[in-house]
MILUMKOL-968097 format. One record per residue (C-alpha): z, y, x; residue in three letters. Coordinates in steps of 0.02 Angstrom, whole numbers, padded with zeros to 5 digits. Each point is the difference from the previous one (the first is absolute). Layout:
// residues N
NODE      c3      c2      c1  type
NODE       Z       Y       X   ALA
...
//
This chain:
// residues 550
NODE      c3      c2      c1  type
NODE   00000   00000   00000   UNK
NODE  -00047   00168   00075   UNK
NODE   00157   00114   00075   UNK
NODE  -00071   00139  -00081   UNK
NODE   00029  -00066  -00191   UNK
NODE   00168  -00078   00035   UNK
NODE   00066   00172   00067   UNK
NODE  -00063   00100  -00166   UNK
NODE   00082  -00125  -00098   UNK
NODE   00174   00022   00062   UNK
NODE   00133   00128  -00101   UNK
NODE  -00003   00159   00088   UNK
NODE   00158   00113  -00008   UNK
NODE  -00033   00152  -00062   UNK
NODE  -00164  -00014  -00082   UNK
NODE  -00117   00128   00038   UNK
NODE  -00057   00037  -00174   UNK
NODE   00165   00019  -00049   UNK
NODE   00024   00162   00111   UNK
NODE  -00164   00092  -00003   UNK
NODE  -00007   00169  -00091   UNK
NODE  -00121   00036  -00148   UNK
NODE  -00183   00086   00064   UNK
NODE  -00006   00131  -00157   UNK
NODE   00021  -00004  -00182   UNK
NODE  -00113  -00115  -00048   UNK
NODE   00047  -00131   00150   UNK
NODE   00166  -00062  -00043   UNK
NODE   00056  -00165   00090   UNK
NODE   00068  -00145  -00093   UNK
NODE   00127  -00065   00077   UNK
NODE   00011  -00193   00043   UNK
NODE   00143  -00043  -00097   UNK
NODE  -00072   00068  -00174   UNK
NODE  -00179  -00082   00051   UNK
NODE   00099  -00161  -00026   UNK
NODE   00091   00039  -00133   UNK
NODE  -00181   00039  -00079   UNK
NODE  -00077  -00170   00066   UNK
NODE   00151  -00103  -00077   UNK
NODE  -00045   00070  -00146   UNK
NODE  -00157  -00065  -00003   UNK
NODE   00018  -00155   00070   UNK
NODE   00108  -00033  -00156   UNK
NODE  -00133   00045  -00102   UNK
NODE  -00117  -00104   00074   UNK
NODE   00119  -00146  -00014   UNK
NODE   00036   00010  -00188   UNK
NODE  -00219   00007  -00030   UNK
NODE  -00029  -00132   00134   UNK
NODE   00125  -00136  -00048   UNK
NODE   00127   00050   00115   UNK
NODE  -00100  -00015   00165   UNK
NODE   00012   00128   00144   UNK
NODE  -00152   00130   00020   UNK
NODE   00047  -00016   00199   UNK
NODE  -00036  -00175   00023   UNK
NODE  -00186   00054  -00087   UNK
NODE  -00127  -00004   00121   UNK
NODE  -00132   00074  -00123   UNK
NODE   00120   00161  -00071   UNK
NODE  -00068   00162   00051   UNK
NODE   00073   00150   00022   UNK
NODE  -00048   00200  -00005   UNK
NODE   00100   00155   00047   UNK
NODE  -00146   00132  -00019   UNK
NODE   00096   00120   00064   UNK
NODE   00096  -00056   00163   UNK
NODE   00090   00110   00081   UNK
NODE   00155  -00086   00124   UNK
NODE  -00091  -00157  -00031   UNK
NODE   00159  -00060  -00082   UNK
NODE  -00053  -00107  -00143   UNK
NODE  -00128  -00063   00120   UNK
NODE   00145  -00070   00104   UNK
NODE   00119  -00056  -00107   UNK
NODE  -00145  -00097  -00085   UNK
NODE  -00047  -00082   00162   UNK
NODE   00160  -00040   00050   UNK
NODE   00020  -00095  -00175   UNK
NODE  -00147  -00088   00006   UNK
NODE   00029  -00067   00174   UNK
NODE   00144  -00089  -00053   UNK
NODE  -00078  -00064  -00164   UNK
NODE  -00144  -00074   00067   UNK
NODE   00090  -00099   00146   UNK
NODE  -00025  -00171  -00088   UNK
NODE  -00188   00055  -00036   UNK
NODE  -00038   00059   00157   UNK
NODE   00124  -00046   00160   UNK
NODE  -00095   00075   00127   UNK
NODE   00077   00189   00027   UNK
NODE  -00139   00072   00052   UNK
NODE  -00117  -00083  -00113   UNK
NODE   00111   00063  -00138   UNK
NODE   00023   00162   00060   UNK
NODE  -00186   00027   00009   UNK
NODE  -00044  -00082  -00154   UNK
NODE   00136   00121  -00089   UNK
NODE  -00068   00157   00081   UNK
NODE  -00177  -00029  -00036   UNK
NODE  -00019  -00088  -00152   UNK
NODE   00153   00079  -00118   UNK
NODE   00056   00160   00051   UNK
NODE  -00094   00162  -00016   UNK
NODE   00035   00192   00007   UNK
NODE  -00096   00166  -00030   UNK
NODE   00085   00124   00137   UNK
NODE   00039   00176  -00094   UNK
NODE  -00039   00111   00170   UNK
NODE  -00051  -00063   00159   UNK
NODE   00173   00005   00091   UNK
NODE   00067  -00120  -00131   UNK
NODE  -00115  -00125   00009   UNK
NODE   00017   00002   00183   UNK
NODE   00202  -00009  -00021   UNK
NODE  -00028  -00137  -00148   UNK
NODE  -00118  -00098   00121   UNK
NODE   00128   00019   00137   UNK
NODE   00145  -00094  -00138   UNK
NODE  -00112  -00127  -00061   UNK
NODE  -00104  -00051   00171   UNK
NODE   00118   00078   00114   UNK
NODE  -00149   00107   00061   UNK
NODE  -00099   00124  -00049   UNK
NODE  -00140  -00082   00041   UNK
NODE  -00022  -00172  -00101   UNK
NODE  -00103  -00073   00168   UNK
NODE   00108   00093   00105   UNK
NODE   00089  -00098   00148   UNK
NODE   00171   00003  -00091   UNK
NODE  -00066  -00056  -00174   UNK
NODE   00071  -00144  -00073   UNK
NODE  -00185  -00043  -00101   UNK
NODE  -00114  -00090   00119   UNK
NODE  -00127   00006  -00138   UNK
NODE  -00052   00151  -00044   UNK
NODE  -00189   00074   00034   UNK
NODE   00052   00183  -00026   UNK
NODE   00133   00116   00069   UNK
NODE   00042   00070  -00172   UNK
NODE   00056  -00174  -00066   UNK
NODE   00042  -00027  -00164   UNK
NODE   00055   00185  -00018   UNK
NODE  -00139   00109  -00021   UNK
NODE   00002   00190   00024   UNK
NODE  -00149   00125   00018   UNK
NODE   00003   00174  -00030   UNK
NODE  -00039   00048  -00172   UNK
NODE  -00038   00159  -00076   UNK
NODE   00026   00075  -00171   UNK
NODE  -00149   00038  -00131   UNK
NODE   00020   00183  -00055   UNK
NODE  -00047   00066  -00152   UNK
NODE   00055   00174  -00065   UNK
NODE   00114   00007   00163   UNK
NODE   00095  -00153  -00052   UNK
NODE  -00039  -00188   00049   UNK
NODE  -00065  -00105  -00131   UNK
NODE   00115  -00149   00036   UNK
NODE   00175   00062   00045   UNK
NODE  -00017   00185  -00074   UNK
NODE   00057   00080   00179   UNK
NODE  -00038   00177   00055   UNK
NODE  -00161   00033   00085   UNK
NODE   00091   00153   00057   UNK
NODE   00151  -00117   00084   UNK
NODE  -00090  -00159   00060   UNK
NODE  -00178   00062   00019   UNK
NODE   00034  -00021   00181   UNK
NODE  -00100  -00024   00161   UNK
NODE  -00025  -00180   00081   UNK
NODE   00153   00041   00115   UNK
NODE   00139   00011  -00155   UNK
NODE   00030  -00164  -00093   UNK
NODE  -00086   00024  -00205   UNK
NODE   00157  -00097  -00076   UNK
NODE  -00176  -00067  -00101   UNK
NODE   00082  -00173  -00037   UNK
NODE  -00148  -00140   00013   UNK
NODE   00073  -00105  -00171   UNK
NODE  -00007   00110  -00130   UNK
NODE  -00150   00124   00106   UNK
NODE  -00108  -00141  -00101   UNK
NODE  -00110  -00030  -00160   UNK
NODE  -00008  -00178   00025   UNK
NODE   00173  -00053   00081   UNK
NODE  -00065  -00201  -00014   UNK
NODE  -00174   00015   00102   UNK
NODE   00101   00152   00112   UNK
NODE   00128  -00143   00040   UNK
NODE  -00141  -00148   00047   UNK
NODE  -00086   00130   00107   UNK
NODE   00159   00039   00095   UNK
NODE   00061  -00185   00013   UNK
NODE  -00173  -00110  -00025   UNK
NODE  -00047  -00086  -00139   UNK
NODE   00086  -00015  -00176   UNK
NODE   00181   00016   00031   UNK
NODE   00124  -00011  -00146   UNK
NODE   00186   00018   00045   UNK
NODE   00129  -00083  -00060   UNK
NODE   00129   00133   00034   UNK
NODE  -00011   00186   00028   UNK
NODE   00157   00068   00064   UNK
NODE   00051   00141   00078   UNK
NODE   00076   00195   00001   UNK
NODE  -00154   00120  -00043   UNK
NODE   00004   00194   00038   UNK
NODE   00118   00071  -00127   UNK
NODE  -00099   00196  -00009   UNK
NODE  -00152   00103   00083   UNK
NODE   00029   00042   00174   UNK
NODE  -00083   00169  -00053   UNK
NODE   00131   00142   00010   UNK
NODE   00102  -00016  -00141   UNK
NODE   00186  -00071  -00004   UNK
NODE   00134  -00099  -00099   UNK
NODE  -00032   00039  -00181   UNK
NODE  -00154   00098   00022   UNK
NODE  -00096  -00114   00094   UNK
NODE  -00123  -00117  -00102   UNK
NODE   00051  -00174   00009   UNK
NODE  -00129  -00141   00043   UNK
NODE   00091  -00158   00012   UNK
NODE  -00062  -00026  -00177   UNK
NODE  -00185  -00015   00061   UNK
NODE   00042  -00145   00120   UNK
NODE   00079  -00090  -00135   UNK
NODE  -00141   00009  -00121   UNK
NODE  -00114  -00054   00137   UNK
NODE   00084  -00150   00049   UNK
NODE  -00006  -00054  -00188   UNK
NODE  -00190   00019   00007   UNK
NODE  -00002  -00125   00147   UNK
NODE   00083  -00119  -00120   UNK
NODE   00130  -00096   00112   UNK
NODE   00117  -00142  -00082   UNK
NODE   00152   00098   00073   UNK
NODE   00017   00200   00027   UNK
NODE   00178   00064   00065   UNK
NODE   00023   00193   00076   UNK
NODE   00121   00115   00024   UNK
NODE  -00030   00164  -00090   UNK
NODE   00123   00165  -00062   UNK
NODE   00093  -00014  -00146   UNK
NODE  -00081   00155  -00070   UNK
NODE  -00127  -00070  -00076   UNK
NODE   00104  -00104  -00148   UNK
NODE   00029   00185  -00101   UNK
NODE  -00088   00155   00120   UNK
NODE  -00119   00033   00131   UNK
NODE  -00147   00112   00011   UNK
NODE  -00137  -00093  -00067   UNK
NODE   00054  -00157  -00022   UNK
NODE   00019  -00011  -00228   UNK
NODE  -00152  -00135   00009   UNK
NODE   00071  -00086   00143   UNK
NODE   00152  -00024  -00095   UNK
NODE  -00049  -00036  -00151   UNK
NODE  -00128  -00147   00084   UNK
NODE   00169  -00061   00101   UNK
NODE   00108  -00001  -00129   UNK
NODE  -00119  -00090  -00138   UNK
NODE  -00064  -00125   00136   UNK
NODE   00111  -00158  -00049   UNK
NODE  -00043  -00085   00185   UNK
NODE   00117   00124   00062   UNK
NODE   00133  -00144   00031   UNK
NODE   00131   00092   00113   UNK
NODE   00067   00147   00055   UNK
NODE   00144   00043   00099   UNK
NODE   00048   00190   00006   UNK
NODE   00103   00077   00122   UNK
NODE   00072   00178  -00062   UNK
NODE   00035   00050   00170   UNK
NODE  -00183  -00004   00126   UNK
NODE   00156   00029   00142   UNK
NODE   00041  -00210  -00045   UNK
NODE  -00172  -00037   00060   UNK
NODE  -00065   00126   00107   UNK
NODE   00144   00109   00095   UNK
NODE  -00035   00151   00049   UNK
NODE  -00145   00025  -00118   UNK
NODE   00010   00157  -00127   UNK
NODE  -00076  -00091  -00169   UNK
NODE   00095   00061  -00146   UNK
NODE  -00005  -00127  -00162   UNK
NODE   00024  -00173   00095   UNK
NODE  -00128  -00118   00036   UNK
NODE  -00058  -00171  -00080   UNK
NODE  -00088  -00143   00061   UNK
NODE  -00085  -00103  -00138   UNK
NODE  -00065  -00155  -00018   UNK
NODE  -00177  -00052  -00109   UNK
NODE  -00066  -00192  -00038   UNK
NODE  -00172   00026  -00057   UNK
NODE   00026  -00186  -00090   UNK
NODE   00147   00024  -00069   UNK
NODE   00046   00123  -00165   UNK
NODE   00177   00036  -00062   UNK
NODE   00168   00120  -00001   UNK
NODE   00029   00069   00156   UNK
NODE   00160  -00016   00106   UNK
NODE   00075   00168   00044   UNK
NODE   00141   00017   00135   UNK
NODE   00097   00140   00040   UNK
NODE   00071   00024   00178   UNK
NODE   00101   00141   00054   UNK
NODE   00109  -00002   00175   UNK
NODE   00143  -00118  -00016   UNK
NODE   00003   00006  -00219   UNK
NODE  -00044  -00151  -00070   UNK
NODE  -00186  -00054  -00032   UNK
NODE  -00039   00009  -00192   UNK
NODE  -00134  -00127  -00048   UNK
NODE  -00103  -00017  -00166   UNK
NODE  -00162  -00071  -00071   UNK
NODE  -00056   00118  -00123   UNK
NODE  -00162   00114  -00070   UNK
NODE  -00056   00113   00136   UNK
NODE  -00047   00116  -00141   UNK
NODE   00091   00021  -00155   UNK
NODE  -00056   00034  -00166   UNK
NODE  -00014   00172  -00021   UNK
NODE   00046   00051   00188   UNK
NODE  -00122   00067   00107   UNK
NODE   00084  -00016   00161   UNK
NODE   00108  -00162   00097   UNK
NODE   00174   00014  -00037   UNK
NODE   00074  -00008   00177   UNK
NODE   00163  -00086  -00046   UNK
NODE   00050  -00181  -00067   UNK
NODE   00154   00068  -00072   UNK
NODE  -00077   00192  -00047   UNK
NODE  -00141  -00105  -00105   UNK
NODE   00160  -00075  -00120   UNK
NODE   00061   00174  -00036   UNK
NODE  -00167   00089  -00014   UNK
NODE  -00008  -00138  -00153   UNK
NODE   00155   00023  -00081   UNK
NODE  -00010   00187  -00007   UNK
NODE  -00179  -00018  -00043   UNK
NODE   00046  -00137  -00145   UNK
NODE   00145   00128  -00055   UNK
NODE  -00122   00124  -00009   UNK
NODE  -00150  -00060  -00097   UNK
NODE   00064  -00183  -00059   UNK
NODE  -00144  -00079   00102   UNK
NODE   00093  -00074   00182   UNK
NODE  -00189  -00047   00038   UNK
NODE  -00066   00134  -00010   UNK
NODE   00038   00149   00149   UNK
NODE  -00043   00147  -00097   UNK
NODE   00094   00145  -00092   UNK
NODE  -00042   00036  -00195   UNK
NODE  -00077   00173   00025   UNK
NODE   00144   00123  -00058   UNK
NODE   00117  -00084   00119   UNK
NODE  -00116   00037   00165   UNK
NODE   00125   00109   00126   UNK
NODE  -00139   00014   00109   UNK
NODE  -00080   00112  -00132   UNK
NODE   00121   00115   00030   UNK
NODE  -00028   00016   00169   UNK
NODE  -00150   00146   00070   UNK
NODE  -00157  -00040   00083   UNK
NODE  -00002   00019   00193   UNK
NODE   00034   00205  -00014   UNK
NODE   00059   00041  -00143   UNK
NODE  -00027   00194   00016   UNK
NODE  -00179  -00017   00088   UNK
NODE   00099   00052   00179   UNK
NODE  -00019  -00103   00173   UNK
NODE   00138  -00052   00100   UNK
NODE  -00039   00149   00116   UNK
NODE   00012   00131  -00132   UNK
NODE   00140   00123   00050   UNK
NODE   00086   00104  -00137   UNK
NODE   00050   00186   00059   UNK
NODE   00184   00015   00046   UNK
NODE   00061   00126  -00121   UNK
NODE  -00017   00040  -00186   UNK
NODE  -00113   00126  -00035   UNK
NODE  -00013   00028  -00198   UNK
NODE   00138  -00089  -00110   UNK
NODE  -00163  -00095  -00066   UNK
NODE  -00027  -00100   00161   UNK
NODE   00048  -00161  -00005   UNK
NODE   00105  -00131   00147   UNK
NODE  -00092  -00120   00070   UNK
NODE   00065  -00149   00086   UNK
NODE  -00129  -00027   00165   UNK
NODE   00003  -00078   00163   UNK
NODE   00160   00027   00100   UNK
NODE   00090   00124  -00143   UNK
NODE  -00034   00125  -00146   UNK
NODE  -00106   00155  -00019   UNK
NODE  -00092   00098  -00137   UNK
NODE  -00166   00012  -00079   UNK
NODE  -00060   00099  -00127   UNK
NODE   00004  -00088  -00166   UNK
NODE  -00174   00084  -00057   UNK
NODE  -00071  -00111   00158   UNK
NODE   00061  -00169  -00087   UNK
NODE  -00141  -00078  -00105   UNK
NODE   00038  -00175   00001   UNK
NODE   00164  -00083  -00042   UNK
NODE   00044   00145  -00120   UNK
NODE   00076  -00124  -00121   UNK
NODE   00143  -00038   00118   UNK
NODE   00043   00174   00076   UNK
NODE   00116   00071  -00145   UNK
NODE   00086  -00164  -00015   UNK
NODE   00138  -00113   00066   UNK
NODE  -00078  -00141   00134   UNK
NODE   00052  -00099   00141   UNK
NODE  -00097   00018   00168   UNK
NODE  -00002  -00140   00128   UNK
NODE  -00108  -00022   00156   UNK
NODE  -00165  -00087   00020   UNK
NODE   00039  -00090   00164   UNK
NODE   00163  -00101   00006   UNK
NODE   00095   00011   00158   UNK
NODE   00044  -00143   00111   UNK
NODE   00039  -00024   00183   UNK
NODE  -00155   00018   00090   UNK
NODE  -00122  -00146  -00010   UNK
NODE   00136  -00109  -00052   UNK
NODE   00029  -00094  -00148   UNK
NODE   00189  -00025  -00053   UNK
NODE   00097  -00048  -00132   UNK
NODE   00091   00077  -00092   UNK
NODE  -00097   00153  -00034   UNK
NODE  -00019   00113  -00111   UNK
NODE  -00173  -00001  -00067   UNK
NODE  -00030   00175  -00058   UNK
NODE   00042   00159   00088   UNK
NODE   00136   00079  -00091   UNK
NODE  -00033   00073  -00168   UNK
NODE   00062   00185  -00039   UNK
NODE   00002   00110  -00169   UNK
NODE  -00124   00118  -00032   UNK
NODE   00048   00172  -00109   UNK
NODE  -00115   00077  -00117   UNK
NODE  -00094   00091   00099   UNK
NODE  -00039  -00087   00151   UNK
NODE  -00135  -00093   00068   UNK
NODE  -00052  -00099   00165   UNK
NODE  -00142  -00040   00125   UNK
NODE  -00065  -00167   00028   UNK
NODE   00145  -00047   00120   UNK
NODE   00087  -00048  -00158   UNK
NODE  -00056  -00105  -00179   UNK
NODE   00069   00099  -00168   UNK
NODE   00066  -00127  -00129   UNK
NODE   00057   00069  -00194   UNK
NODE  -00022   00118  -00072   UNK
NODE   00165  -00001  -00079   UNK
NODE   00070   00092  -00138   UNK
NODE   00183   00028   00058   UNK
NODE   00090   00004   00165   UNK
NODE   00084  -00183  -00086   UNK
NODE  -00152  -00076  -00030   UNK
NODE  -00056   00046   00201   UNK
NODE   00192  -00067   00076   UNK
NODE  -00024  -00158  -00114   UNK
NODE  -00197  -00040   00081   UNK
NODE   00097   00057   00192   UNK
NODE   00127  -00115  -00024   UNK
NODE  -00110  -00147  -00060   UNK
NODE  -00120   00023   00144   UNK
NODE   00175  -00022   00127   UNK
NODE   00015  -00157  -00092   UNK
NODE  -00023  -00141   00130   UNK
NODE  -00095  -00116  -00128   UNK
NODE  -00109   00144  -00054   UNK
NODE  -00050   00022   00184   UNK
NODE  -00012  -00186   00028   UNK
NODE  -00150   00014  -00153   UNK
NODE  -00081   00142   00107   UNK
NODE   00003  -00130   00148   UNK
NODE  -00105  -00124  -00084   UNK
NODE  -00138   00129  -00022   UNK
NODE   00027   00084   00160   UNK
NODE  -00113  -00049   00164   UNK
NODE   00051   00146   00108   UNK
NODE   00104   00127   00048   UNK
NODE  -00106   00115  -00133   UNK
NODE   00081  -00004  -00167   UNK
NODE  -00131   00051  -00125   UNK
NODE  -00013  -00009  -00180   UNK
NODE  -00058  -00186  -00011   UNK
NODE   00133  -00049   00081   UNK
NODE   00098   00028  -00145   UNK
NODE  -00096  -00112  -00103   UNK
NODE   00126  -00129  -00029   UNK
NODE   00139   00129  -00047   UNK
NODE   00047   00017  -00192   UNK
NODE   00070   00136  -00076   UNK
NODE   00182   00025  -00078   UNK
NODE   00075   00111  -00118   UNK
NODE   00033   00167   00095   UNK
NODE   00184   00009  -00104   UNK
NODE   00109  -00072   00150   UNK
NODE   00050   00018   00169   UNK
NODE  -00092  -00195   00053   UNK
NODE   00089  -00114   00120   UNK
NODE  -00033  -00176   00086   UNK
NODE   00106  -00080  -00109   UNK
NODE  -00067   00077  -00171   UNK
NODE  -00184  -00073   00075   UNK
NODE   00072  -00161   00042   UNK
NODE   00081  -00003  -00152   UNK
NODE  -00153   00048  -00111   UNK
NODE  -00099  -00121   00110   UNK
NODE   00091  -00165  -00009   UNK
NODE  -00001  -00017   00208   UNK
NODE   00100  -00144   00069   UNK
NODE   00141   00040   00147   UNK
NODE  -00148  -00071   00112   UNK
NODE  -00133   00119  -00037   UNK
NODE   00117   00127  -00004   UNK
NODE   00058  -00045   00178   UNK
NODE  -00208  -00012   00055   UNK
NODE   00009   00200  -00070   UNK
NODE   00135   00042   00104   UNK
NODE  -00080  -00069   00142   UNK
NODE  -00162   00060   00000   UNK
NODE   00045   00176  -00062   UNK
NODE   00118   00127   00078   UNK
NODE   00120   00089  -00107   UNK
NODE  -00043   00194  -00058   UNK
NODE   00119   00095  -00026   UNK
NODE  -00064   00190  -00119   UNK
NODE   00151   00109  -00040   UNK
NODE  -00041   00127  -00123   UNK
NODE   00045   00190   00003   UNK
NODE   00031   00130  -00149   UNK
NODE  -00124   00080   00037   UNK
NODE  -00154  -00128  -00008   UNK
NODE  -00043  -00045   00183   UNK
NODE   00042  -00177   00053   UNK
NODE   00066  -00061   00199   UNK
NODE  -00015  -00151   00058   UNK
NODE   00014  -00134   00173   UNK
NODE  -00163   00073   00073   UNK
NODE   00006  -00092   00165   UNK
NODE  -00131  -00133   00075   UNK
NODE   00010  -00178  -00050   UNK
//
């Protein structure tokens, strides 16, 4: 057996691609550990549709990560299969090239991963090189292809991935981040030309680019994960598993038809969601979580959903993806029970996630600015005519002519409760408890705001507003706005699954658990997920609060 495989095959201590830093936004590392956890997966899967047998000890399994970056799922793969097919093959190296040429293929994203991704899987960059562990190969590239591929503009944007000409219209010395699987109108033929022949995978796995390298940044940057995923459908494998953000099951610019086709697609079999993207990839800024999911193109059903968070305990269910009447993925196991009870409560129908139409809170809520100003309008700083009117705005209060207000009118002489469009938290991190919602003030008659706030009422008394401001501290009241919420912006959908109440009380937790029917446990899932928020009213009509980060 040749030195050369029996040294890549021993346990090194530390691994490499456990310790290498992410490239850029769009290049984020999976780390070995969760590539495993991701392969057990589906070698369970694979197990329960093949009669219990092991897809590693399959010589004629194939496998696809079309966009490799470490190399990761490559090796792990590899390293699976050489064990599995010991009795089938004994010979090392015969194994090791058999493996290498014959089942495992990647599509490198830029040209320094597939070089680092050829390095992991052939221990060389080169897969003829002198330190390569193939002795079979007839090109350098191997088995993971890369060329240089550019975008197709049209109107200054590319026709498959939507980036900026502006931003990635670069010269040939700048890499195009123009990713060869989805730069394609026939991914099946695009595949046998890179590969030979008609190749049909078995498995696609991997972790695609999550947005477009182009400029833009956390919430404003256009995802594109969602195109890899569609792609790999169209290529039709028995097994599809990658690791995406979280975002997509209720937000995300762009992505309504790609949720709608995930959550209706029945061959959607698993998905494990991590609320925290810090449990998976430390260090990396990815607000929302991130999922990894897995789909059996043969095999239709309920999907399993598990919850992971730090050390809490996992929370595991086979249930509808998409419920009647929902148009989003309700995150939580336990959030899904009490989403039904106050629905059932509501409009006698458990089955059905919608609010009869006079009991909609979210219609009480304003559009994105409610008074037609952006969140860089500045009021002046003094009153100038008793007729101006106070306006809430970024970072304090000014004044504005009233005669300059044309939209929102129906609010300004009336009691209303002002809270912010984006929630805080502690920097890219997701932690529980929070508080969901920045934290809601009164608004007098007579005031008015700029988009850095929503305006929900109108109300007809200063009662009527305190009762609506102390519902919206109520924990299961935010724990409704959760459900609907993808992001740190809290717009008016968000508030879809929120009734209204009677505005004739000051409303507690306990009057909602009450009203609600919820058990001791669902009230302790509340109280875990959501962060207490405390309002104290004043005589006068303005409202303080706990306005610190998460």
């Amino acid at each position: 057996m040749n030195d050369q495989v029996a040294f890549t095959l021993k346990g090194r201590n530390p691994d490499v691609l456990s310790c290498i830093a992410n490239l850029s936004n769009d290049e984020v590392f999976t780390p070995p550990e969760f590539a495993n956890r991701m392969l057990d997966t589906l070698q369970q899967a694979w197990a329960s549709s093949n009669g219990g047998s092991s897809i590693w000890a399959d010589k004629t399994v194939t496998f696809l990560d079309p966009f490799t970056k470490s190399g990761v799922f490559l090796r792990e793969i590899a390293k699976r299969l050489i064990d599995g097919l010991e009795a089938e093959i004994p010979d090392l190296q015969e194994r090791v090239d058999h493996i290498l040429t014959k089942q495992v293929f990647g599509i490198g994203i830029t040209q320094i991963t597939a070089l680092l991704a050829r390095r992991s899987l052939y221990c060389s960059k080169h897969a003829m090189g002198e330190h390569s562990v193939v002795k079979s190969f007839t090109s350098e590239d191997g088995n993971i292809w890369f060329e240089r591929t550019e975008h197709t503009w049209a109107d200054g944007k590319c026709e498959f991935c939507g980036a900026s000409e502006g931003s990635l219209g670069r010269g040939e010395g700048l890499e195009t981040h123009a990713y060869a699987f989805i730069h394609a109108t026939d991914i099946k033929a695009r595949v046998a030309e890179l590969f030979g022949g008609k190749m049909q995978f078995d498995v696609i796995i991997g972790n695609p680019p999550y947005q477009l390298d182009d400029g833009g940044h956390g919430t404003s940057a256009a995802p594109i994960y969602q195109k890899f995923v569609e792609q790999a459908k169209t290529l039709e494998p028995r097994f599809l598993t990658m690791v995406i953000p979280a975002r997509w099951f209720s937000g995300g610019k762009g992505l309504d038809d790609f949720r709608e086709a995930m959550l209706e697609d029945d061959r959607l079999r698993s998905i494990d969601d991590f609320l925290s993207a810090a449990d998976v990839f430390p260090g990396v800024g990815l607000k929302g979580g991130v999922c990894y999911f897995l789909w059996d193109r043969e095999n239709r059903g309920l999907c399993s959903v598990t919850t992971r968070f730090k050390d809490w305990p996992e929370s595991t269910a086979t249930r509808l993806l998409l419920e009647p009447g929902a148009d989003v993925f309700i995150r939580f196991n336990e959030g899904l029970s009490i989403l039904k009870k106050v629905m059932e409560r509501e409009s006698g129908k458990g089955d059905l996630l919608s609010l009869p139409n006079g009991r909609r809170f979210d219609q009480l809520v304003s559009s994105r600015k409610p008074f037609g100003l952006d969140t860089t309008f500045k009021g002046k700083a003094n009153r100038s005519s008793s007729d101006d009117l106070l306006i809430y705005q970024n970072g304090g209060t000014g004044y504005v002519a009233r005669n300059s207000i044309t939209t929102g009118c129906h609010y300004i002489d009336k009691w209303k409760i002002f809270t912010g469009r984006a929630a805080p938290g502690t920097g890219n991190r997701d932690t529980y408890p929070h508080r969901i919602i920045s934290t809601p003030f009164l608004g007098e008659p007579g005031s008015i705001s700029s988009e850095t706030y929503l305006c929900i009422g109108p109300f007809e008394s200063k009662a009527e507003a305190e009762s609506a401001l102390a519902y919206l501290t109520c924990r299961l009241t935010r724990l409704l706005i959760l459900l609907h919420k993808p992001s740190q912006d809290t717009t008016r959908k968000v508030y879809t699954f929120v009734p209204k109440q009677s505005w004739d009380r000051v409303w507690t937790d306990e009057d909602l658990y009450k009203l609600y029917g919820l058990t001791d446990d669902e009230v302790g899932f509340i109280e875990k997920i959501v962060r207490p928020l405390d309002i104290k009213l004043s005589l006068d009509g303005s409202a303080s609060g706990e306005t610190g980060d998460d």
